[in-house]
C-alpha positions in Angstrom: 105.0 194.1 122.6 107.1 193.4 125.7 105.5 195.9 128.0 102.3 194.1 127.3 104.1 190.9 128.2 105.6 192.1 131.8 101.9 193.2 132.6 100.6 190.1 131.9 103.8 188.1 133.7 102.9 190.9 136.7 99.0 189.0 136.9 99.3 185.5 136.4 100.4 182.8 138.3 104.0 181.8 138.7 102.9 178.1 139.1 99.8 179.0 136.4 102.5 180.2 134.5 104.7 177.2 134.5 102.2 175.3 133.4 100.8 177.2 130.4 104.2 177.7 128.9 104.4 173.5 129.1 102.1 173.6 125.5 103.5 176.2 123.7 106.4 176.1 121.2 109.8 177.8 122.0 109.5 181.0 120.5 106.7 181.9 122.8 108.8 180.6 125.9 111.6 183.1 124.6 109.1 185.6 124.1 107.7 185.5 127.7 111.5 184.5 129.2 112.9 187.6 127.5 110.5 189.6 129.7 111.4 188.7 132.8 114.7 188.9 135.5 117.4 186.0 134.7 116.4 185.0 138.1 113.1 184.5 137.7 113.9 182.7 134.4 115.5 180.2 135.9 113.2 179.6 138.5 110.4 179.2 136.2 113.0 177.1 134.2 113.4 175.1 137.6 109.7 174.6 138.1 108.9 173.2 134.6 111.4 170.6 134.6 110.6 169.6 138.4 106.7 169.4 137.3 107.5 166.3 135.4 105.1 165.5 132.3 101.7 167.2 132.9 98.1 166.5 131.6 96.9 168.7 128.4 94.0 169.4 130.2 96.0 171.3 132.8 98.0 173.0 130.3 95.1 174.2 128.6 93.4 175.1 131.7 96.3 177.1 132.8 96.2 178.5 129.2 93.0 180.3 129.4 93.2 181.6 132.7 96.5 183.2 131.2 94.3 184.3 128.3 91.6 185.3 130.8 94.2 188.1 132.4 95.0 189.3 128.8 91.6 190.3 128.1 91.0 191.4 131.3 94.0 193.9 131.3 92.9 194.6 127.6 89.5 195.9 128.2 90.6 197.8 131.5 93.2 200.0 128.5 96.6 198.3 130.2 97.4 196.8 127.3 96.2 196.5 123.6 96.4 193.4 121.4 96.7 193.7 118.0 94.4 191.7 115.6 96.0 192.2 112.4 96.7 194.9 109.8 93.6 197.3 111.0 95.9 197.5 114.1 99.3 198.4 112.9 100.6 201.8 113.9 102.4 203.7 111.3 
């Protein structure tokens, strides 16, 4: 959900961040641009485009340390990540 997403954008990285969201399709950009100030957006915008083309390696590397911060702030209770139907709320 968002507020999960604003944690996680509050413990990564701007620059880690940048280059993460260089491998991921559009709808996850969106997702994560949705969730922060206009501002911000645009200078995250800014730094992707001025980073040029970057190595997958990078990307992926910057990937799990994003995924690292998830898990961290899931098992610390700040957020919870659902896994599929077991986890839907009604």
């Amino acid at each position: 959900d968002d507020r999960a997403v604003q944690s996680v954008l509050k413990e990564v990285d701007a620059r880690e961040l940048a280059v993460a969201l260089k491998g991921v399709p559009a709808e996850v950009q969106e997702k994560v641009f949705k969730n922060m100030s206009e501002r911000a957006v645009n200078m995250l915008k800014e730094d992707m485009e001025f980073m040029g083309p970057v190595k997958l390696r990078a990307v992926e590397e910057a990937q799990q340390k994003v995924v690292a911060s998830i898990r961290r702030l899931e098992e610390t209770g700040e957020i919870s990540i659902g896994r599929g139907e077991e986890d839907v709320l009604v």
